[in-house]
C-alpha positions in Angstrom: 67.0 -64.0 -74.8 68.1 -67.1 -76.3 66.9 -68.6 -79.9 65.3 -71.8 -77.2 63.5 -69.2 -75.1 62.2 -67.1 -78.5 60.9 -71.0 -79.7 59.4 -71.2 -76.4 57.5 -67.7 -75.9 57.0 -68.6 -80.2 55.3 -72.3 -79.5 53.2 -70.8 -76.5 52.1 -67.8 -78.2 51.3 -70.4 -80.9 49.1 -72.4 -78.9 47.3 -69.7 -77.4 46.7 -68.6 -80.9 45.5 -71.8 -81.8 43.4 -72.3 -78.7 41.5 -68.8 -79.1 41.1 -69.8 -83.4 39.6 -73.2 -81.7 37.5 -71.3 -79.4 36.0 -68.9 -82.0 35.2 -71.8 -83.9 33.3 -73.0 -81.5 31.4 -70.2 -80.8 30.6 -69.8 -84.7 29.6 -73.2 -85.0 26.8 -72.4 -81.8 26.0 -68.8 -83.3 25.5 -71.1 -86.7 23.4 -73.5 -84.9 21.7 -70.8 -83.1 21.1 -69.1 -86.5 19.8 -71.9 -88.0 16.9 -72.4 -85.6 16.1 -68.6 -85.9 16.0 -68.7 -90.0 13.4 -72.4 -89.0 11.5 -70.5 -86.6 11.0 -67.7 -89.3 10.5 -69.8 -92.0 7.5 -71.4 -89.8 6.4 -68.2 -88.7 6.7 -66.7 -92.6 4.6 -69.8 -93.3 1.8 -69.2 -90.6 1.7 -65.3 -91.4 0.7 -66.6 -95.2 -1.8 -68.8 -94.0 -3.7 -66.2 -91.6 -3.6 -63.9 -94.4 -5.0 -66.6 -96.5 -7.6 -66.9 -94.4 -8.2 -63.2 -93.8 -8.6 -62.7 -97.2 -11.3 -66.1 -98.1 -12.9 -63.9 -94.8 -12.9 -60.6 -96.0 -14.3 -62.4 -99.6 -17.1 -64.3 -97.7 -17.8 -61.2 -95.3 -18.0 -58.8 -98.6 -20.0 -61.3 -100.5 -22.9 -61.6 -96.9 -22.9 -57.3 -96.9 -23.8 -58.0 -101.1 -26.7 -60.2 -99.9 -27.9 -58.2 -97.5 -27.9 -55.0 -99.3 -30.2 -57.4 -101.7 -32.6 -58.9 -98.8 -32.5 -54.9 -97.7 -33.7 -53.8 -101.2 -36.4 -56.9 -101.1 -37.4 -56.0 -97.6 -38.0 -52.4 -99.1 -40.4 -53.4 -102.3 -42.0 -55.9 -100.2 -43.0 -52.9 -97.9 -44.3 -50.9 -100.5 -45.7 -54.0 -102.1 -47.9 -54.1 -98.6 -48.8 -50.1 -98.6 -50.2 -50.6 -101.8 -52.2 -53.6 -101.0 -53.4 -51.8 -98.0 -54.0 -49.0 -100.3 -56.0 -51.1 -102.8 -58.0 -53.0 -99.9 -58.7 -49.9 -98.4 -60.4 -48.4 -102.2 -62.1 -52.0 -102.8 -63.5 -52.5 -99.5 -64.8 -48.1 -100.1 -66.1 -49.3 -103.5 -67.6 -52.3 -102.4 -69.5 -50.0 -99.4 -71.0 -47.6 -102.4 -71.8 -50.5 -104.4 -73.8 -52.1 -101.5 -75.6 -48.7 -100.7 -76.0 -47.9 -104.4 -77.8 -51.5 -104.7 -79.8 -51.3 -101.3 -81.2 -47.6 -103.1 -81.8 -49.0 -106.1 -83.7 -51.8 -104.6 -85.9 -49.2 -102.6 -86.3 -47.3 -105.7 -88.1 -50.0 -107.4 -90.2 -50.6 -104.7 -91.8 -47.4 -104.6 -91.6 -47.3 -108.3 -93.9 -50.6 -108.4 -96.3 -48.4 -106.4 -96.4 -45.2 -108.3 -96.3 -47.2 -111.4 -100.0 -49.5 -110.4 -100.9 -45.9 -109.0 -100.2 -43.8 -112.3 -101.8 -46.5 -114.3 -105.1 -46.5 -112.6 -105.2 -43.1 -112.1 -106.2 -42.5 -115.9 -105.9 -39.0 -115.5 -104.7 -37.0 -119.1 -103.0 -34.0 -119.5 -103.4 -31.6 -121.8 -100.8 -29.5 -123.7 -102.3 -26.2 -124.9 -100.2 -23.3 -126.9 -99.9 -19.8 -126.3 -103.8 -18.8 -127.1 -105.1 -21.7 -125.2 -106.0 -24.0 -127.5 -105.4 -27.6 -127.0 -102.5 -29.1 -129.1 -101.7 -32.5 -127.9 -103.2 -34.8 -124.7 -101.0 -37.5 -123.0 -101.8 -40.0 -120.5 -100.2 -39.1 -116.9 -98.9 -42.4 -116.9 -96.9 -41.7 -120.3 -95.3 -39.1 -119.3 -94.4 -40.5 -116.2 -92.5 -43.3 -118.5 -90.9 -40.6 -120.1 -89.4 -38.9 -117.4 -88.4 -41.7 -115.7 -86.3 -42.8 -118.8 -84.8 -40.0 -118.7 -83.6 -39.7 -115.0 -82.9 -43.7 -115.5 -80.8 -42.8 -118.3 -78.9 -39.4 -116.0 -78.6 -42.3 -112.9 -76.8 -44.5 -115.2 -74.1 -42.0 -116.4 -73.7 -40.6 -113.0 -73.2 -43.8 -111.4 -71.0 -45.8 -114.0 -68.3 -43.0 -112.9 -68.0 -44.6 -110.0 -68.9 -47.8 -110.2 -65.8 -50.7 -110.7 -66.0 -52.3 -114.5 -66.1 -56.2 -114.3 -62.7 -57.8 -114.7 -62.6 -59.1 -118.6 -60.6 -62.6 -117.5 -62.6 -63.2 -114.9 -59.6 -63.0 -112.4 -60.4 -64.8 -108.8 -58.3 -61.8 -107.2 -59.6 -58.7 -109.1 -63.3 -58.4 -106.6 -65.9 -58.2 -108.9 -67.3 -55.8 -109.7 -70.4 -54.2 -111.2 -71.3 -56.3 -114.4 -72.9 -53.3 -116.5 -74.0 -55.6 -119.5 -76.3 -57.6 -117.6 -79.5 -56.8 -116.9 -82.1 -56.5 -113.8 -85.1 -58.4 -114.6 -87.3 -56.1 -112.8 -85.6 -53.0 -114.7 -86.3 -54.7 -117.9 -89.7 -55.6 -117.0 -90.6 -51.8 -115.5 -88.4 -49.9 -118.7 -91.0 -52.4 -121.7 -94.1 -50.8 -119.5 
């Protein structure tokens, strides 16, 4: 081969060298393009991911902080129940102690009413009894209606201790919401009136 022909097969090898370098450039300034829009796309999608998790997290915050509340309205929920049971409870015991006052009152009231009788009987009567010791002789003479005080004193007085066991103490501020109750320092003007006889 001649030194024109080696040029030759040199100057076309050449180009084709330069052609395929020209090529390949081409194809790395696409695959450089191409990269480019992939690296944007995951800088945007990097970018959306953050915010979502953002958002996830302000959720998760707001979702923890409504279980916190409820957990409280539960507790509420719970005393307010009890709260309710007792009031039953309590109703339940005043409305009982209001019952036994009311029948304790309506005896009481009967009581005097036959005790007005027996009391106008016993003191008409005018009848004396006489105490007399162990040989028979007399020792001391009472009026029937005396003793009749007496011993009504006396169960007045076993009545009143029974009874105050049960019976509600007036409420010492005068509270609207405590019920009443049975006022033990006042006093019945018939009682009074019956107990100076």
């Amino acid at each position: 081969m001649t030194t024109e022909q080696n040029v030759k097969q040199m100057e076309l090898k050449c180009q084709q060298l330069l052609k395929k370098r020209n090529d390949l450039l081409t194809d790395i300034k696409a695959k450089n393009v191409e990269y480019s829009i992939v690296q944007n796309n995951v800088s945007v999608a990097t970018m959306e991911y953050q915010e979502l998790k953002d958002k996830q997290d302000e959720l998760s915050a707001v979702l923890q902080d409504l279980i916190t509340q409820l957990d409280e309205k539960k507790r509420e929920l719970q005393l307010l129940e009890k709260d309710v049971q007792i009031a039953k409870l309590s109703h339940k015991s005043e409305l009982e102690s209001l019952e036994r006052d009311h029948k304790l009152d309506v005896l009481v009231e009967q009581y005097l009413e036959c005790d007005d009788f027996c009391t106008e009987f016993l003191k008409g009567l005018g009848a004396k009894v006489v105490k007399r010791d162990l040989a028979g002789n007399p020792v001391e003479r009472k009026d029937v209606y005396d003793i009749f005080l007496e011993a009504r004193e006396r169960a007045r007085k076993r009545i009143t201790s029974t009874t105050m066991r049960y019976r509600r103490l007036p409420n010492v501020e005068g509270s609207a919401t405590s019920g009443g109750g049975v006022q033990t320092g006042g006093k019945n003007p018939r009682v009074s009136e019956e107990m100076s006889l």
